[in-house]
C-alpha positions in Angstrom: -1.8 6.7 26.6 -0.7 4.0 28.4 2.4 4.7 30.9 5.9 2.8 30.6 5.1 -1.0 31.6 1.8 -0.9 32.0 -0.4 -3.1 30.1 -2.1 -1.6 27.1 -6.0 -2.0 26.9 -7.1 -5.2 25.0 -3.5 -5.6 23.6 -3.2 -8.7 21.5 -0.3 -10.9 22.1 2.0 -13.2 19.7 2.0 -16.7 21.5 3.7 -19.2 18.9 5.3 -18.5 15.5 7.7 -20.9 13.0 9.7 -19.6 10.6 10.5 -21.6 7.1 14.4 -20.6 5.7 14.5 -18.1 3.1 15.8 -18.2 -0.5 15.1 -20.4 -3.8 12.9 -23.3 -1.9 12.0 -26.9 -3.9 7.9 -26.1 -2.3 6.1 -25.6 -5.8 3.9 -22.9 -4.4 1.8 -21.6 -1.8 0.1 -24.5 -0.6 3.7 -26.0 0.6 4.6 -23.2 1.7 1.3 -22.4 4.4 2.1 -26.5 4.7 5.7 -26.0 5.9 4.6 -23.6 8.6 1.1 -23.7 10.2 1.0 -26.6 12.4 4.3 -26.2 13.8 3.4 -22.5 14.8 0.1 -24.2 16.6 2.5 -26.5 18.4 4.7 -23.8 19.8 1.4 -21.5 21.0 0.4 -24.7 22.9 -2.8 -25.0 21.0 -4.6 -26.9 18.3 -6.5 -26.6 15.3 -10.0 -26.4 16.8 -8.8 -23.6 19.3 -8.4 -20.5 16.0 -11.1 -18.7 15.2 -9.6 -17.0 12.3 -7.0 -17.1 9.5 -5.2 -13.9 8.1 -3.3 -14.7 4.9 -0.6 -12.5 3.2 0.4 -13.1 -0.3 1.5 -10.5 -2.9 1.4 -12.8 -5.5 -0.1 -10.6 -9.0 2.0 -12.7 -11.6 4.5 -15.2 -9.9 1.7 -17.9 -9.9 -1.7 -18.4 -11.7 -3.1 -19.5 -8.9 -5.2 -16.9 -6.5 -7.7 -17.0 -3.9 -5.0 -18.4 -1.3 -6.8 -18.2 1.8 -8.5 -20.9 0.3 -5.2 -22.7 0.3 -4.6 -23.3 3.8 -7.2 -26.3 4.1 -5.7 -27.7 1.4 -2.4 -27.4 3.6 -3.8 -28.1 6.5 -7.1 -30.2 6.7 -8.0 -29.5 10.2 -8.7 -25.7 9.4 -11.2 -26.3 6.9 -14.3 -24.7 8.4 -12.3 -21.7 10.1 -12.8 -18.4 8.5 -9.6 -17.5 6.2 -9.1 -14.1 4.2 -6.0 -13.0 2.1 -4.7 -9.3 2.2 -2.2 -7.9 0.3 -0.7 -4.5 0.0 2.7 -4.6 -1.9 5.5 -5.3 0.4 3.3 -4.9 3.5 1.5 -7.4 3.1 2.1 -9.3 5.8 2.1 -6.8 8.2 -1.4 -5.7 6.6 -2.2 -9.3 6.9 -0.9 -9.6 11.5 -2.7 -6.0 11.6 -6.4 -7.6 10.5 -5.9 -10.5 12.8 -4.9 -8.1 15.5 -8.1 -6.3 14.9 -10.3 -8.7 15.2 -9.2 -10.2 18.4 -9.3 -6.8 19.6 -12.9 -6.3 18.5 -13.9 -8.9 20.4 -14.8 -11.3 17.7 -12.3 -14.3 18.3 -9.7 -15.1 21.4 -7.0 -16.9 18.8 -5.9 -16.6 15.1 -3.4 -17.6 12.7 -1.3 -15.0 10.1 0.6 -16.2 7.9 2.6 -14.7 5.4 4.1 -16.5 2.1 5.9 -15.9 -0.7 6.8 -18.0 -4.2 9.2 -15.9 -6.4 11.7 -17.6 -8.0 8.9 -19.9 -10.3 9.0 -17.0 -12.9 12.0 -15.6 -14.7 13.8 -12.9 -13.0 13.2 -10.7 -15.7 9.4 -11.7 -15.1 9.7 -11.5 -11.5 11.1 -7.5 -11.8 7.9 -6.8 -13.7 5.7 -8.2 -11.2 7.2 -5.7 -8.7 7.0 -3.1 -10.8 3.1 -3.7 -10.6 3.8 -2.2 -6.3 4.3 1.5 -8.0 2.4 4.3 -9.8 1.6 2.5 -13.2 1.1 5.8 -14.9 4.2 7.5 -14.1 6.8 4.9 -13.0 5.6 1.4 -14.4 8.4 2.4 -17.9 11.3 2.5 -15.6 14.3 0.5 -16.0 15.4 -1.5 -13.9 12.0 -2.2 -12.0 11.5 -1.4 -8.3 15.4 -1.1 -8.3 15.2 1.9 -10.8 12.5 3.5 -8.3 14.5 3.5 -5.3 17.5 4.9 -7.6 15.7 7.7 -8.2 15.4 8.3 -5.1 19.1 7.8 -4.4 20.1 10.3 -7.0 17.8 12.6 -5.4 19.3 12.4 -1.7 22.6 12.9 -3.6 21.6 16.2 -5.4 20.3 17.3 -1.8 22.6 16.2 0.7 25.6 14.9 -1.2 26.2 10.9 -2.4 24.8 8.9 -0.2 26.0 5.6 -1.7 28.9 5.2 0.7 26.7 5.4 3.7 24.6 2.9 1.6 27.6 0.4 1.2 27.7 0.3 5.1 24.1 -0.7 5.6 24.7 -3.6 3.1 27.8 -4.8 4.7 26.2 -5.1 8.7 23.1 -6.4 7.1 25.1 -9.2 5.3 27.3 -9.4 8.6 24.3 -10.1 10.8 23.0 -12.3 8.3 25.2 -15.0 9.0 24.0 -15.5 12.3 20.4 -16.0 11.0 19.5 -19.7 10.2 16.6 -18.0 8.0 18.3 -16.2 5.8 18.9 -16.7 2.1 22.1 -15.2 2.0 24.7 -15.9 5.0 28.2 -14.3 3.5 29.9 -11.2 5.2 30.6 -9.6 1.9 32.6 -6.8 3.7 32.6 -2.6 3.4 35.0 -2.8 0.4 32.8 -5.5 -1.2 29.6 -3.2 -1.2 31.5 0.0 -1.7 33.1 -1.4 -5.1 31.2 -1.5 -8.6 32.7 -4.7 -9.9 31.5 -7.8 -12.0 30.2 -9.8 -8.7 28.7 -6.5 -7.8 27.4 -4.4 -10.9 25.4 -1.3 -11.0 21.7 -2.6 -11.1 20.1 1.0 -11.6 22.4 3.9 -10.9 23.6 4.8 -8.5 22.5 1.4 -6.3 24.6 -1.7 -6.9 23.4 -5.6 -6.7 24.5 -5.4 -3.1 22.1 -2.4 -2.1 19.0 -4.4 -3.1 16.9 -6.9 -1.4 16.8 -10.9 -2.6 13.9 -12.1 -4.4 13.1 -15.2 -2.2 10.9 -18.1 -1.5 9.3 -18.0 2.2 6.4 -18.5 4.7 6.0 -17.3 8.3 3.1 -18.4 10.8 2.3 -16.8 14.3 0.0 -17.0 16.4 -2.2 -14.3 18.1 -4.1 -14.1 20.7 -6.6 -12.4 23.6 -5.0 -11.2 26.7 -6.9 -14.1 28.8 -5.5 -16.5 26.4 -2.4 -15.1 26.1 -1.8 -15.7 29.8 -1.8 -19.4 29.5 1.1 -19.9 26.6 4.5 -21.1 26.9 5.8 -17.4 25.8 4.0 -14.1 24.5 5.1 -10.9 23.2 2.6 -8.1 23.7 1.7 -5.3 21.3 2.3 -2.6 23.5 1.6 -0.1 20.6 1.3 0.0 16.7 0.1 2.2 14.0 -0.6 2.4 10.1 0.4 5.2 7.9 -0.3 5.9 4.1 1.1 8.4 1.4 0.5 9.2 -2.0 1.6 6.5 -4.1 3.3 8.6 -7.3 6.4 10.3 -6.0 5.4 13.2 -7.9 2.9 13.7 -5.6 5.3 14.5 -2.5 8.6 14.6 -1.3 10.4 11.0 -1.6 13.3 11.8 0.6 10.6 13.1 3.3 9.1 9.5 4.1 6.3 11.5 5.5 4.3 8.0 6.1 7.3 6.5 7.2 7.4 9.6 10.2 3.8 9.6 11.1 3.3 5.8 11.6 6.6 5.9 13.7 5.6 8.9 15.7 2.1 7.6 16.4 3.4 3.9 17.9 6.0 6.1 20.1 3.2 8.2 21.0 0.9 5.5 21.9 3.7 3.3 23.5 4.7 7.0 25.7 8.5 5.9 24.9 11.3 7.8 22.4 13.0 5.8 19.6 16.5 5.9 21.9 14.0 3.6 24.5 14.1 0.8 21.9 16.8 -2.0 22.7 16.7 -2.7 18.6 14.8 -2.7 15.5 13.4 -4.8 12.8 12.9 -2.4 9.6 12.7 -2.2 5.7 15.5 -2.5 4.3 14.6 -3.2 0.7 17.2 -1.3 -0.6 19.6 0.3 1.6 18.7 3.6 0.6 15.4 2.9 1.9 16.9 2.4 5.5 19.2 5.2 5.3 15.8 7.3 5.3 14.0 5.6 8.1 17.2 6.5 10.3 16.1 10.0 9.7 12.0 9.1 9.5 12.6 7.5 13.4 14.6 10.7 14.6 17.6 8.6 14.7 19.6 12.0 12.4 18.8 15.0 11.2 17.3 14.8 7.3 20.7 14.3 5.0 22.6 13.1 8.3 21.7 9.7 8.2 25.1 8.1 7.1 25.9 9.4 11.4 24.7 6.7 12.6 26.5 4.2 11.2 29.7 6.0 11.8 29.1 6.0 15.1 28.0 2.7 15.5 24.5 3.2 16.6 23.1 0.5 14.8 25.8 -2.0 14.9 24.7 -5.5 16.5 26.9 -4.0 19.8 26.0 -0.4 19.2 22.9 1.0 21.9 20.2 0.7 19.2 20.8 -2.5 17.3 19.1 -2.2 13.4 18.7 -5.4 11.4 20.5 -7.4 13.8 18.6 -10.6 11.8 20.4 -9.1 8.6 17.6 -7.2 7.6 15.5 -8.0 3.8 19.2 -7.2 2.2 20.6 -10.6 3.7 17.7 -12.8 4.9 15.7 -11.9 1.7 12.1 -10.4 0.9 9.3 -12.9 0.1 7.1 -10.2 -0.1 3.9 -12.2 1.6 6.1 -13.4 4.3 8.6 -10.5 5.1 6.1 -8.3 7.4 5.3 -11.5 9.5 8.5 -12.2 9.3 10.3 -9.2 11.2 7.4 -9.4 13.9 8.5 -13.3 14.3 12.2 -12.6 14.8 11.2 -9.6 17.1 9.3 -12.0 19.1 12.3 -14.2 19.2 14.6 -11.6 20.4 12.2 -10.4 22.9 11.8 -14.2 24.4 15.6 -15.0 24.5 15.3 -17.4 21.8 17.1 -16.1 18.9 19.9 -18.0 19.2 23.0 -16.9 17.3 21.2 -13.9 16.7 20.2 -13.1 20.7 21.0 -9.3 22.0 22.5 -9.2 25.5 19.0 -6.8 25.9 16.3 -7.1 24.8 13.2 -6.4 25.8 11.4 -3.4 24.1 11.3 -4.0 19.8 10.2 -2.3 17.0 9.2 -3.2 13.8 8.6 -1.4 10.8 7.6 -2.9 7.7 6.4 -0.9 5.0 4.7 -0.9 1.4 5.9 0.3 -1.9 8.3 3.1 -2.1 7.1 4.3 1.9 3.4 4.5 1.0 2.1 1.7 3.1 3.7 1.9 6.5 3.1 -0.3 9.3 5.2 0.0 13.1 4.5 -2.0 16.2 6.2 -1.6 19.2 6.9 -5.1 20.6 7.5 -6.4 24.7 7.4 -9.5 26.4 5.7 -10.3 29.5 
């Protein structure tokens, strides 16, 4: 276990990442998309085509385009990488975190010094109606695929059942939407750049109807068009860049993917990936200066304040009365207005969070920029918490 600020054994490093905006984007599909990002993440690492020895693409895809097999895309996009190996991974709304994981695993193996990841999204080329069906595919067919209201209509459940145990939630809810959309506006990124306010959220009206019980339009995510590129790298390359953010620790989680299986309020994956990259990283959640996380739907990040030891279980809603979390509160949360304002192309949002992390942690976040800022961490997770990714993130 590595002690505070020392460096971690083989850690892989982020050396150059770009960033496309976020929302309903004239690229076509995919191939635009990898297009829009890949050589301008090359140019910020200081390197060049010829320098990657590997490509780690994440795209959800299943339905909002007929065409598959993307890693074979990115030649397409870019010529110059056509004989560097390329794989796609997906896994729900991890996927690019499942695809930055692989790439960090194989520079860590030893087999390559410098790859590419990068995460893309097209979702607004299908009807919306379509497009909630596609996300519906990211549960337990079997037992959950009838609901209404898609993905929304899982996480409701889950709402109503923290409401039932603890009391109604959906207040505490309404605040998580309204500093997301706050720190939105500050993000050039995101899709969605309004302060819609606390009485905005808190208020079933016609702008802001009742999706799925008891979660209104404003306590779920955007469906989005988006890529994100960065750049990874060996510690000996690393050394050489114009700016790298180090892995100091990070750590994968599953759970059982039917609710019925466990306890949904638990986020028992969401706790044991957490635990493990504090664990590793030999620091407490309080020793962050912010975090990136999941905010799909805001009941989702209610949860992790209680999975990351932030609150007691049913004491989440404390944190945000106390302005913990606020951009100017000691642990900043979603201070790049979370999935809820900057939106959640599902390929792109894991790379994504590690990108803006990066940019936070290199003073280069602009309008966005905490006073401090030097010790991240990013959780990014899959499904309704049963892929779970965190990193702990430092520059050096």
């Amino acid at each position: 276990m590595p002690s505070p600020g020392s460096e971690p054994a083989h850690a892989s490093s982020i050396i150059g990442w770009e960033h496309s905006v976020f929302g309903r984007l004239e690229a076509p599909g995919i191939t635009e998309l990898i297009g829009s990002v890949l050589p301008e993440s090359l140019t910020h690492a200081g390197v060049e085509a010829r320098d990657v020895d590997a490509i780690f693409v994440g795209v959800y895809n299943n339905g909002f385009s007929t065409q598959g097999f993307q890693a074979g895309l990115v030649s397409m996009a870019v010529p110059e990488l056509a004989q560097v190996p390329a794989a796609r991974l997906e896994n729900a709304c991890a996927t690019g975190s499942a695809a930055l994981y692989a790439a960090l695993d194989f520079i860590e193996s030893g087999r390559g010094r410098l790859a590419l990841v990068v995460g893309a999204e097209k979702m607004t080329g299908v009807p919306t109606a379509r497009a909630s069906e596609i996300l519906l595919s990211g549960c337990y067919g079997p037992e959950e695929a009838a609901v209404d209201a898609g993905f929304a209509g899982v996480f409701a459940s889950i709402a109503r059942a923290y409401g039932d145990r603890y009391g109604d939630p959906t207040e505490a809810m309404a605040r998580i939407a309204a500093k997301n959309h706050r720190n939105g506006v500050a993000n050039p990124y995101a899709q969605m750049r309004k302060d819609l306010g606390f009485e905005f959220c808190n208020t079933v009206s016609e702008k802001n109807p009742l999706v799925a019980p008891p979660m209104r339009r404003t306590d779920c995510s955007l469906i989005s068009d988006g890529a994100v590129a960065l750049v990874v790298a060996a510690p000996d390359v690393a050394k050489a860049a114009p700016q790298r953010v180090r892995f100091r620790a990070r750590a994968q989680a599953n759970d059982f993917m039917a609710l019925s299986r466990r306890d949904p309020l638990e986020f028992a994956g969401v706790r044991h990936a957490w635990s493990a990259s504090l664990e590793q990283a030999a620091i407490r959640t309080h020793d962050l200066d912010f975090i990136e996380t999941h905010d799909c739907f805001t009941i989702a990040e209610l949860l992790q304040y209680e999975a990351f030891g932030l609150a007691d279980r049913g004491q989440g809603h404390l944190v945000l009365e106390d302005g913990l979390v606020d951009p100017d509160g000691k642990l900043p949360v979603n201070r790049s207005g979370g999935l809820k304002s900057k939106g959640h192309p599902l390929g792109a949002t894991g790379v994504s969070m590690h990108a803006i992390a990066a940019m936070q942690l290199t003073g280069t976040a602009g309008d966005m920029q905490l006073p401090k800022a030097e010790l991240a961490g990013v959780f990014n997770m899959g499904g309704a918490a049963v892929a779970n990714y965190a990193s702990i993130l430092e520059a050096w």
